[in-house]
LOGUGU-984625 format. One line per field, with one value per residue: residue number from 1; residue in three letters; x, y, z of N, C-alpha, C in turn. Coordinates in steps of 0.001 Angstrom, whole numbers. Layout:
BEGIN
num = NUM	...
residuo = ALA	...
n_east = X	...
n_north = Y	...
n_up = Z	...
ca_east = X	...
ca_north = Y	...
ca_up = Z	...
c_east = X	...
c_north = Y	...
c_up = Z	...
This chain:
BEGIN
num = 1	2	3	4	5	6	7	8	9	10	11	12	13	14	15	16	17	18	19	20	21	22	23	24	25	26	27	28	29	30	31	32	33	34	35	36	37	38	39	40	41	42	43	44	45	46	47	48	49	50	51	52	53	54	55	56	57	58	59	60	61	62	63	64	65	66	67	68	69	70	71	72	73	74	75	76	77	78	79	80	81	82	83	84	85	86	87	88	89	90	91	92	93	94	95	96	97	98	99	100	101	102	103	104	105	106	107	108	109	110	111	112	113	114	115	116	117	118	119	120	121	122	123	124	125	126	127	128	129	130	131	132	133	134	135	136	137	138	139	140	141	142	143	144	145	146	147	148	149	150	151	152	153	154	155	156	157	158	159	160	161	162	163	164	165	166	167	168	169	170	171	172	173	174	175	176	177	178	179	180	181	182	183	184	185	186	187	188	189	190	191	192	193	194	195	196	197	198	199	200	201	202	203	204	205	206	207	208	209	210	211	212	213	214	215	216	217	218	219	220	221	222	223	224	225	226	227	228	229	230	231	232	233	234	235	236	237	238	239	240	241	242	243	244	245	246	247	248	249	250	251	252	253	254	255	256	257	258	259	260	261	262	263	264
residuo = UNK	UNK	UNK	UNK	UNK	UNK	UNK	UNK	UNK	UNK	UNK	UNK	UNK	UNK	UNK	UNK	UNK	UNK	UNK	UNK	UNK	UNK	UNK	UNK	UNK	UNK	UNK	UNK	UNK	UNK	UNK	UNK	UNK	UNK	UNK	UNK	UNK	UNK	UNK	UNK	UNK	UNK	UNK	UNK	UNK	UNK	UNK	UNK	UNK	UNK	UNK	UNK	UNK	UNK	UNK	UNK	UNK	UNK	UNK	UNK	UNK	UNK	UNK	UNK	UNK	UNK	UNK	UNK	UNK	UNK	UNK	UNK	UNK	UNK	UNK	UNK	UNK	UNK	UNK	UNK	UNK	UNK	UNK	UNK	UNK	UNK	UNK	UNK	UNK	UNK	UNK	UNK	UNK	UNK	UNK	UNK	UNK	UNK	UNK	UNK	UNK	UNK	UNK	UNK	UNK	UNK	UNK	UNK	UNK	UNK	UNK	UNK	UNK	UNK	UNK	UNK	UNK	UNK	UNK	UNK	UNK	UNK	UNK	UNK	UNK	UNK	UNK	UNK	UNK	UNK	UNK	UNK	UNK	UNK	UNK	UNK	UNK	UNK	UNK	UNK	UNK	UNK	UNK	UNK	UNK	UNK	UNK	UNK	UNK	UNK	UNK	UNK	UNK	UNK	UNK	UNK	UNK	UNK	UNK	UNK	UNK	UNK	UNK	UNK	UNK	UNK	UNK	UNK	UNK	UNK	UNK	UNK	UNK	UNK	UNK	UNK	UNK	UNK	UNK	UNK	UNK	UNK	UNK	UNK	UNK	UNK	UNK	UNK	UNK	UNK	UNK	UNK	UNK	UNK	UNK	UNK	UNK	UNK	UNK	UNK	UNK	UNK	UNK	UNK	UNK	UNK	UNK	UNK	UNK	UNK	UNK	UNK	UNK	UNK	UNK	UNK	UNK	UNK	UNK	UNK	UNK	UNK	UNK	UNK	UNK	UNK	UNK	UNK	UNK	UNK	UNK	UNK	UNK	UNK	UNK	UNK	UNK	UNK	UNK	UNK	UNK	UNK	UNK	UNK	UNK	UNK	UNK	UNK	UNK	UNK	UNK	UNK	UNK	UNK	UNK	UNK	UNK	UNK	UNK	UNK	UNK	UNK	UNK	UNK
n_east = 3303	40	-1092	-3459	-6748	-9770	-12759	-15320	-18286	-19888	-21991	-22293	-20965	-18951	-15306	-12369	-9283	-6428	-3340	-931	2267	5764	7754	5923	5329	7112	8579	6591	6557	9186	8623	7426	8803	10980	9093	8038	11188	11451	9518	10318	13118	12488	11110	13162	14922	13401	13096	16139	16921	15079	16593	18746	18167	17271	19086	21343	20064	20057	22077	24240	21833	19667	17569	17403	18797	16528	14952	16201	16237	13404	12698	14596	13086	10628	11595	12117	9453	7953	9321	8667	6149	5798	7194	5261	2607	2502	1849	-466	-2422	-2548	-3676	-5939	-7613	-7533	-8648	-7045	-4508	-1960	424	2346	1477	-920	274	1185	-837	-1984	-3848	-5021	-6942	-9780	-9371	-11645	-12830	-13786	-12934	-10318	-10104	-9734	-8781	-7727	-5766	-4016	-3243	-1280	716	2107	3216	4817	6778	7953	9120	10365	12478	13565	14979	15416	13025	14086	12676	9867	9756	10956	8164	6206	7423	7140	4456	1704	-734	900	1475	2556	4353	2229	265	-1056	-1205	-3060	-5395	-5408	-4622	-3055	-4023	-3771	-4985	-8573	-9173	-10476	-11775	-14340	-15173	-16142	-14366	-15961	-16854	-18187	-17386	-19163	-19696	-20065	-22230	-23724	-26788	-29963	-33091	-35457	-34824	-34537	-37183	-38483	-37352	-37330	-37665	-35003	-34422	-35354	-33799	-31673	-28287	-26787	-28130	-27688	-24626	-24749	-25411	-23601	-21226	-21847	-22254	-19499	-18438	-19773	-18498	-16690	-17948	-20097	-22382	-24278	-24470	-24327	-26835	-28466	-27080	-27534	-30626	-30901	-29997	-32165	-34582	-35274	-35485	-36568	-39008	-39013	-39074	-41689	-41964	-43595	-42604	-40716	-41050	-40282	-38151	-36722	-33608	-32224	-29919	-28914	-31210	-30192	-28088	-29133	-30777	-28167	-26901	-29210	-29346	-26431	-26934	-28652	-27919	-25533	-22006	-21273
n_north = -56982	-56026	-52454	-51785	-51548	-53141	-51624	-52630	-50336	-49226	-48292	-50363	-49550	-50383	-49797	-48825	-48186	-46661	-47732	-46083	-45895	-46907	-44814	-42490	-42102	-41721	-39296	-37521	-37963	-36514	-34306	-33050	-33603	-31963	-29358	-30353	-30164	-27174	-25981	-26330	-25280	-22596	-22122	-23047	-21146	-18625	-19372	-19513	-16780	-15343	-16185	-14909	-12107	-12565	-13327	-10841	-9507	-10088	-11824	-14973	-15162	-16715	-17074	-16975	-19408	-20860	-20311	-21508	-23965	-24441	-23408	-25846	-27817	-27317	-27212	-29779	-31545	-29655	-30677	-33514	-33290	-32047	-33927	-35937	-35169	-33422	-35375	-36329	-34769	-33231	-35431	-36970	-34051	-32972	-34572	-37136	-35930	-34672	-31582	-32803	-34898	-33848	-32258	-33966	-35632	-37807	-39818	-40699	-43493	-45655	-49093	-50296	-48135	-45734	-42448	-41126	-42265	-39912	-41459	-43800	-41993	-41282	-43826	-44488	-43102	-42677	-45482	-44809	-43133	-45197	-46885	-45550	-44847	-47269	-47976	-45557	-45220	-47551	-50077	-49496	-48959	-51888	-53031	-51823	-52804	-55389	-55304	-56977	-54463	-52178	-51518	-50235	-50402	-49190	-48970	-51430	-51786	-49634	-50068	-49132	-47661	-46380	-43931	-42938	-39944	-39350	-41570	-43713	-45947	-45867	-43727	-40632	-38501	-34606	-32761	-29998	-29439	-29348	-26809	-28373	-27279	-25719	-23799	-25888	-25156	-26344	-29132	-28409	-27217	-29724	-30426	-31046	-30950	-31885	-32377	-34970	-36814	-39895	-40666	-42273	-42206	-39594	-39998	-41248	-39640	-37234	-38382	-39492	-36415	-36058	-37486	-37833	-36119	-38241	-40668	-41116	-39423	-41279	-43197	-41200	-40909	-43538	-44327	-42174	-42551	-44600	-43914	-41966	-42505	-43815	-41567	-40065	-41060	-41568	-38618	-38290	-36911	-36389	-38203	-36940	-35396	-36875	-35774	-34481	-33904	-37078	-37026	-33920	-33321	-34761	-33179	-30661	-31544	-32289	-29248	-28270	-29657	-29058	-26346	-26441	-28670	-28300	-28585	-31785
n_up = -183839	-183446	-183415	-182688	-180836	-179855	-178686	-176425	-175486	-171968	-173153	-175338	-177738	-180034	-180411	-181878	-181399	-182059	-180451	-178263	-179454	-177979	-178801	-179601	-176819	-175526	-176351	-175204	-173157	-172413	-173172	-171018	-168736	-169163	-169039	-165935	-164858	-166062	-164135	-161808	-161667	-161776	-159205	-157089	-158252	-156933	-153951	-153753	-154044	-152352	-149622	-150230	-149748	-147241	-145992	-146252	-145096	-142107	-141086	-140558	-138153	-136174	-136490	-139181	-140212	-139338	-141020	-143245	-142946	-143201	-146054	-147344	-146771	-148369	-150318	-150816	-150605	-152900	-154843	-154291	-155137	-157379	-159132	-159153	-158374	-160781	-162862	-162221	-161686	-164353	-166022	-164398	-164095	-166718	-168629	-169270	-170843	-170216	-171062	-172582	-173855	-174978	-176967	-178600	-179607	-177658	-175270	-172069	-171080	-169765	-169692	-170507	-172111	-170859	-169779	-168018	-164437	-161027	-159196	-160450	-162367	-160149	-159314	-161067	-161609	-159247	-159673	-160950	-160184	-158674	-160838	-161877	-159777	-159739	-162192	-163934	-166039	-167608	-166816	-167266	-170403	-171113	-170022	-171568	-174461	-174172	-173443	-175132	-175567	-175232	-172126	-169403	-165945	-164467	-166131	-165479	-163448	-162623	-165037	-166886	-170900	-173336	-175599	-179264	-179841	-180583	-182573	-183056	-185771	-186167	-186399	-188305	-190444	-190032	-192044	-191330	-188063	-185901	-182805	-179868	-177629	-178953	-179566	-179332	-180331	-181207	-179860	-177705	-176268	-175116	-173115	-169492	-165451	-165121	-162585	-162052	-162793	-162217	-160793	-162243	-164707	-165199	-165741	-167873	-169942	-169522	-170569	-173142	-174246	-173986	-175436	-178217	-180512	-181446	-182951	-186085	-187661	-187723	-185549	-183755	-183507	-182833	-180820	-179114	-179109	-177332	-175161	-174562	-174613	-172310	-170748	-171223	-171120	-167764	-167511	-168218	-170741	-173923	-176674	-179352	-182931	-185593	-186928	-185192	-183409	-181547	-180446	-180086	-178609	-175942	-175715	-175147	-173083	-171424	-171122	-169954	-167515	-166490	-165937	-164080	-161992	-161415	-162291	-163853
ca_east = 2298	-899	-1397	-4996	-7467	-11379	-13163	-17198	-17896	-20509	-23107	-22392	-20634	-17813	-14655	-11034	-8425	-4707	-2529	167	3881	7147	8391	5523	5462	8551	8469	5561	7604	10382	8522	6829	10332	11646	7983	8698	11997	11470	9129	11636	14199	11622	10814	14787	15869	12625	13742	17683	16467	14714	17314	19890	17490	17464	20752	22213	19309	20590	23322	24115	20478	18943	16012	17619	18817	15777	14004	16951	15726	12430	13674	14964	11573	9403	12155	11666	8057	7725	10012	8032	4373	5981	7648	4161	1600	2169	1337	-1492	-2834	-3087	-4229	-7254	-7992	-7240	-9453	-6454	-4019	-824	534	3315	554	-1119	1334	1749	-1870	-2250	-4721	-4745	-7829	-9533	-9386	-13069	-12755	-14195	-12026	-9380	-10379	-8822	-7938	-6311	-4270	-3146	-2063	-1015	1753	2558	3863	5848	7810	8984	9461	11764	13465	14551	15550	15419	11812	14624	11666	8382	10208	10627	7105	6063	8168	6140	3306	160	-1457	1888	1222	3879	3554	1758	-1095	-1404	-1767	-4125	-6267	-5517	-4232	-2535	-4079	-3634	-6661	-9629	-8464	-11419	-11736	-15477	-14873	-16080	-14502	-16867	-17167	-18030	-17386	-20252	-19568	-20624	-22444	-24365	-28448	-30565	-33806	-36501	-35128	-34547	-38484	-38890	-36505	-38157	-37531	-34150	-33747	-35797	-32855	-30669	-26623	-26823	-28783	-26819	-23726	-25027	-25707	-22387	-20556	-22361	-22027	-17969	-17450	-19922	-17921	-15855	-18694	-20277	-23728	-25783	-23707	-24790	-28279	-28327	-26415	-28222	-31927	-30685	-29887	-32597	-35798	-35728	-34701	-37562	-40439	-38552	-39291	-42654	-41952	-43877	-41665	-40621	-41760	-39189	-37356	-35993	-32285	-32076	-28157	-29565	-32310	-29180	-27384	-30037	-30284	-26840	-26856	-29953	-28285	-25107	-27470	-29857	-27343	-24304	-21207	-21846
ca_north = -56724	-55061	-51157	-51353	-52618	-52581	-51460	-52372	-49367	-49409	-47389	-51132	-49320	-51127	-48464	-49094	-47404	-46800	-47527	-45355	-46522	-45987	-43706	-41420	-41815	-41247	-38074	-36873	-37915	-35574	-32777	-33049	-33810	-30589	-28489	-30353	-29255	-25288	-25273	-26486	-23951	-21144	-22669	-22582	-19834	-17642	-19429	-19211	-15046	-14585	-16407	-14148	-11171	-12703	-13776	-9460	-8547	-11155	-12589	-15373	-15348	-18189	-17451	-17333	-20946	-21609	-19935	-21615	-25263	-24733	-23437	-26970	-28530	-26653	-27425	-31336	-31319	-29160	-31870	-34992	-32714	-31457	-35386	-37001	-34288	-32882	-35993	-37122	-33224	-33532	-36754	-36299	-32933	-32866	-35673	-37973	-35630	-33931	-31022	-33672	-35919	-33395	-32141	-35925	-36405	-39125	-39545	-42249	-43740	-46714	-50028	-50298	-46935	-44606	-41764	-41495	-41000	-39170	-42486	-45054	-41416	-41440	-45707	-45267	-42069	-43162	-46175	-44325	-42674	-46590	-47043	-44433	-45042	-48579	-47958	-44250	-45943	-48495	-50913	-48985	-49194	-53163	-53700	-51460	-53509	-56780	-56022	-56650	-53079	-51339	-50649	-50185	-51226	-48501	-48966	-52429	-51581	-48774	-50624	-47578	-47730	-44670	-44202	-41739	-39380	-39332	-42371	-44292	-46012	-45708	-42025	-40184	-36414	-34131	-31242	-28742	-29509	-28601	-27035	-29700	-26902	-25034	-23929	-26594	-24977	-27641	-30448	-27638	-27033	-30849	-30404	-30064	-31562	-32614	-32965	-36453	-37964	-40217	-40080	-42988	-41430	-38079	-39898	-41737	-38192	-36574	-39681	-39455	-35395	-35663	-38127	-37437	-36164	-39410	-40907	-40476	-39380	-42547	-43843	-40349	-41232	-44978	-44506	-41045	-43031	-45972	-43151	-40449	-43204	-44106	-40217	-39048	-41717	-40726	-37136	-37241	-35945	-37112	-38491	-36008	-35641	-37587	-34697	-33633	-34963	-37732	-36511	-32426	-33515	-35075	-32204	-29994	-32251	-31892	-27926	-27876	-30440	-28015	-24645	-26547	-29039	-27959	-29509	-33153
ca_up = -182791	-183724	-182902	-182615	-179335	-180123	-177068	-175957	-174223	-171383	-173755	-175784	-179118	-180400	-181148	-182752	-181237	-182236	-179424	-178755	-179425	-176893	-179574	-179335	-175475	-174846	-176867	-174765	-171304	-172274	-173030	-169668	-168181	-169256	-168212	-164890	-164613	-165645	-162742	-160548	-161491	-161211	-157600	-156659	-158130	-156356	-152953	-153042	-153839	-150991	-148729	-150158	-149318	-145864	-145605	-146215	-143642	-140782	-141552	-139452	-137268	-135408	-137656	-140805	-139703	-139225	-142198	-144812	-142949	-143819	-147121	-147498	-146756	-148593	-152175	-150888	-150740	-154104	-155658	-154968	-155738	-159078	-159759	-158891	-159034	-162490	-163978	-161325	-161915	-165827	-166144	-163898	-164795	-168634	-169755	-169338	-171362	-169962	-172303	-173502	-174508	-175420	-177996	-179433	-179829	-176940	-174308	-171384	-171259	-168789	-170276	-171076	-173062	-170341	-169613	-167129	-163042	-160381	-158588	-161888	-162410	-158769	-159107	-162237	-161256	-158035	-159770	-162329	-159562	-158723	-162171	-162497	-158755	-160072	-163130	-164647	-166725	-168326	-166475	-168487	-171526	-170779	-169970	-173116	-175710	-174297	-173640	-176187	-175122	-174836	-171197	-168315	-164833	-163568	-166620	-165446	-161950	-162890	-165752	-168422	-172002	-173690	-177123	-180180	-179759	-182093	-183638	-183712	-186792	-186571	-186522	-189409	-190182	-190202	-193122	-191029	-186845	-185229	-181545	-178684	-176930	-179860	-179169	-180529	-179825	-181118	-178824	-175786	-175980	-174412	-171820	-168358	-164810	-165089	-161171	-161442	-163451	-161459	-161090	-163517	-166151	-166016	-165696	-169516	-170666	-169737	-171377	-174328	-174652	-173945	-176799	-179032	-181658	-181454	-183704	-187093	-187325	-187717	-184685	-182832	-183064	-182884	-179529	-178306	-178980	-176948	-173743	-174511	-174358	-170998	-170227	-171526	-169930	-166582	-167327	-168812	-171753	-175349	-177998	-180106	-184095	-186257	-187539	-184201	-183256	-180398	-180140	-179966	-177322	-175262	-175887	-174401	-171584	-170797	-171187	-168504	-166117	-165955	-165650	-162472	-161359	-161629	-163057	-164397
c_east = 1322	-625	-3074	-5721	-8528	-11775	-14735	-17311	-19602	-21950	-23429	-21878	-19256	-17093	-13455	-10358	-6670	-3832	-1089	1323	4760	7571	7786	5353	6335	8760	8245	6365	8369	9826	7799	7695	10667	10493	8118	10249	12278	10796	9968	12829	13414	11281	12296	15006	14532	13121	15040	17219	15988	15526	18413	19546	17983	18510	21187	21329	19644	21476	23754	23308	20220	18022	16366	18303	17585	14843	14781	16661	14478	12323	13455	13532	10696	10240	11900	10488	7845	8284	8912	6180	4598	6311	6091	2929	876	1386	-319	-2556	-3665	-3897	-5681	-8184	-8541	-7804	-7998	-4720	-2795	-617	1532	2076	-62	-695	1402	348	-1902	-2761	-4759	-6443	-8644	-9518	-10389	-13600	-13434	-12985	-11233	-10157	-9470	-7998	-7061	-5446	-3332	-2193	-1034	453	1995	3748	5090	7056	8668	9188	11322	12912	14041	15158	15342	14069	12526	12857	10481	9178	10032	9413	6250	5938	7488	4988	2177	-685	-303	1709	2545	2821	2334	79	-1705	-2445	-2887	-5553	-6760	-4861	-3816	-3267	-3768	-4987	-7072	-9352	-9186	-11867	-13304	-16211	-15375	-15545	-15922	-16473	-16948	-18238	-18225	-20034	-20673	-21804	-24093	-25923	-28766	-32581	-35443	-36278	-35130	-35923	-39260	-38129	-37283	-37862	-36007	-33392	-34558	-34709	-31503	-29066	-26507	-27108	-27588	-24972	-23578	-24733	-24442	-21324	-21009	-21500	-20314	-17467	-18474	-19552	-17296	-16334	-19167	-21550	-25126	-25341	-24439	-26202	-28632	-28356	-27639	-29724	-32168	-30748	-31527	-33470	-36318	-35957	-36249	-38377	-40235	-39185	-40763	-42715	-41930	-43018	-41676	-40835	-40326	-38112	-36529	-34888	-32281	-30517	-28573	-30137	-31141	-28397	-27996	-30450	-29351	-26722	-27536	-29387	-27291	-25629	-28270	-28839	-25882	-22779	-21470	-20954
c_north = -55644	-53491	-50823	-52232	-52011	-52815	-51933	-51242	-49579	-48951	-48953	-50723	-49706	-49605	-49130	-48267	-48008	-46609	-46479	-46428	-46390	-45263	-42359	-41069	-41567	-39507	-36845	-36880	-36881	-34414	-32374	-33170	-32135	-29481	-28806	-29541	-27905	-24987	-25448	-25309	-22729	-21359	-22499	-21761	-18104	-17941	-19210	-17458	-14393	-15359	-15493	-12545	-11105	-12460	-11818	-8894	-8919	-12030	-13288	-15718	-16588	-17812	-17245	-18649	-21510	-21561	-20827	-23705	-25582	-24432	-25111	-28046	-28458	-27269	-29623	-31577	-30922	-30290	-32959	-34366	-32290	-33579	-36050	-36713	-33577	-34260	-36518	-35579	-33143	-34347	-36331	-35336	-32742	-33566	-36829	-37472	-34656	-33060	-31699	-34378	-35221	-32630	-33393	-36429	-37734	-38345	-40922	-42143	-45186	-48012	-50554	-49151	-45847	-44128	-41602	-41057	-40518	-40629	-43646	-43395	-41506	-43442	-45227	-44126	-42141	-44036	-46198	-43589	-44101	-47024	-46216	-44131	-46502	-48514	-46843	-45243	-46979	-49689	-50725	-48920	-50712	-53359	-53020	-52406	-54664	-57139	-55894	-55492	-52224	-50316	-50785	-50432	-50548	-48477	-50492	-52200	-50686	-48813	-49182	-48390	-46445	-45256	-42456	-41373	-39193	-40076	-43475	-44632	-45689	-44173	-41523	-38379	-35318	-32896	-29842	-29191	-28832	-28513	-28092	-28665	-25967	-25097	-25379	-26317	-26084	-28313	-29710	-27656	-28565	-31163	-30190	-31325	-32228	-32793	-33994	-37376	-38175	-40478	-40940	-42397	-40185	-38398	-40828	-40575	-37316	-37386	-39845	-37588	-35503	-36744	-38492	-37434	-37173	-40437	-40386	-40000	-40164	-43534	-43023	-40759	-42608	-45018	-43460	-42047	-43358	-44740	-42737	-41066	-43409	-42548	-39665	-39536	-41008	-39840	-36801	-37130	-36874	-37316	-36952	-36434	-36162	-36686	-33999	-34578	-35819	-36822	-35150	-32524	-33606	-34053	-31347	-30222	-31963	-30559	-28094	-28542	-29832	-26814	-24921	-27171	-29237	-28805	-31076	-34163
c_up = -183275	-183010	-182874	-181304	-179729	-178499	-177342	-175147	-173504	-172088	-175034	-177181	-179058	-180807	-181224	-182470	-181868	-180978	-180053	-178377	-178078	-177667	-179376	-177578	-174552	-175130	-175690	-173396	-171050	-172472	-171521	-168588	-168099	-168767	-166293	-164277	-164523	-164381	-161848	-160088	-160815	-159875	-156848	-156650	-156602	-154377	-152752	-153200	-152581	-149883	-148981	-149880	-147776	-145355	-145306	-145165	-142353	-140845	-140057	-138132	-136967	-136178	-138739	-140872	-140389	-140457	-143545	-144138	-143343	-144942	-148009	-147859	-147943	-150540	-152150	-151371	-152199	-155244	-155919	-155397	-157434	-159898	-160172	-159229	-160166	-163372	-163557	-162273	-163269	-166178	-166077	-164151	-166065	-168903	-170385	-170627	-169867	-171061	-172969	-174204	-175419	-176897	-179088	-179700	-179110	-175832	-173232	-171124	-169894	-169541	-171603	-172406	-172164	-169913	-168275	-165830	-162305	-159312	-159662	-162171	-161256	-158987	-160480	-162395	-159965	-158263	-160636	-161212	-158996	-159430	-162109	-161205	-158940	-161349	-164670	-166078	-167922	-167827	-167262	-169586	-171887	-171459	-171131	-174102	-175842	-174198	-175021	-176272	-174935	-173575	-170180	-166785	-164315	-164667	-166159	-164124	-162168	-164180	-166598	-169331	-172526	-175077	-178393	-180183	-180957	-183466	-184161	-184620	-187422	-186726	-187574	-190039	-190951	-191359	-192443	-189077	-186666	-183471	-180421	-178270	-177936	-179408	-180352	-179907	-179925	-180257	-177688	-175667	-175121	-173294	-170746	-166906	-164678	-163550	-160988	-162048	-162311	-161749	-161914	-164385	-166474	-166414	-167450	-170157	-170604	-170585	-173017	-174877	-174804	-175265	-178071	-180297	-181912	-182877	-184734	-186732	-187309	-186172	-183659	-182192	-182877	-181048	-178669	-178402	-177545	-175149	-173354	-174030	-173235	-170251	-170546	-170997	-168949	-166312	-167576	-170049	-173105	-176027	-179054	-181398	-184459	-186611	-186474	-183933	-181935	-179822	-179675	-178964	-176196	-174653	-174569	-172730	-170352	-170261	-169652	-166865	-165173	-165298	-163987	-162061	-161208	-162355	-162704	-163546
């Protein structure tokens, strides 16, 4: 069974990912298993402490009853938010990484190759807690082993893929990484107006800036042109002289977007 799935991504660039295995995802489960679990303890042991506080101050009370039932509640509750939440939490958050995944170099991803949202993490860890109430994830192991995408139920239901990050074959390493964020003051000087660009456009332009590096540099600009062209009629704003970067302009874009309209 292959380990590779080529994606179209909505920007239309073909990419080559390395799926991840059950070997390495299992890995990543257990170390996220055991980070689940320390919080748990540290959540127990801080509540049985302050019931045994209680307990030598009132021993026996109708409200230390009542304080060691809600007690009870409050370690239920924490249970299924730590079981369900940690992974919903990461996911969403992290750019589709947990720190197990994280650790293992894997990232969950959406089918198409755009990055994970806050609703496919919610299906897609919801369904892992009925995974793992029928059959401790003997069942995601299963549906792993057969399927063609090595996904489990809950990537089916949630239309993700786990892959090994920055694995893109069309990837090229770079010499010297250049930060995402770095001045690029030639293309900033054509920047202007960026509250006429619509949630489409900016939502091209943040999609572009977050994977970026993913690409080589004839890919950067190929792709960044294909955004920036319309971005710039929109705005006004003359073509720039040949020598200035489409990818840099983008960049710049992005920067001002974040500084007037706040996160992307």
């Amino acid at each position: 069974m292959t380990r590779e799935i080529t994606i179209v991504t909505p920007e239309n660039v073909t990419i080559t990912y390395e799926l991840a295995g059950l070997g390495s995802r299992a890995i990543a489960c257990l170390i996220d298993t055991l980070l689940q679990a320390a919080a748990l303890i540290v959540l127990f042991a801080v509540l049985a402490f302050i019931l045994f506080r209680l307990m030598a101050l009132a021993p026996g009370s109708a409200f230390l009853r009542a304080i060691s039932d809600f007690a009870v509640g409050i370690v239920i509750i924490a249970g299924f938010l730590t079981l369900a939440g940690y992974f919903i939490y990461f996911e969403a958050t992290r750019n589709g990484q947990t720190p197990g995944k994280r650790w293992l170099g894997l990232r969950v991803v959406r089918e198409e190759g755009a990055p994970i949202d806050f609703s496919s993490a919610v299906v897609r860890n919801l369904i892992r807690l009925i995974e793992l109430a029928l059959g401790s994830y003997l069942i995601s192991i299963i549906s792993i082993l057969v399927s063609a995408k090595y996904k489990r139920i809950g990537d089916y239901a949630a239309g993700t893929i786990v892959v090994k990050e920055r694995s893109p074959t069309m990837a090229a390493p770079q010499a010297r990484p250049v930060p995402r964020m770095v001045p690029h003051k030639a293309e900033a000087a054509f920047v202007r107006d960026v509250d006429l660009l619509t949630q489409d456009e900016v939502a091209a332009i943040r999609r572009f800036a977050e994977r970026r590096w993913e690409l080589n540099a004839r890919v950067q600009e190929d792709l960044a042109r294909q955004i920036a062209e319309p971005i710039m009629a929109r705005l006004g704003i003359a073509r720039p002289p040949a020598p200035l970067s489409w990818a840099n302009f983008l960049d710049e874009v992005y920067k001002r977007c974040m500084e007037e309209r706040g996160a992307l």
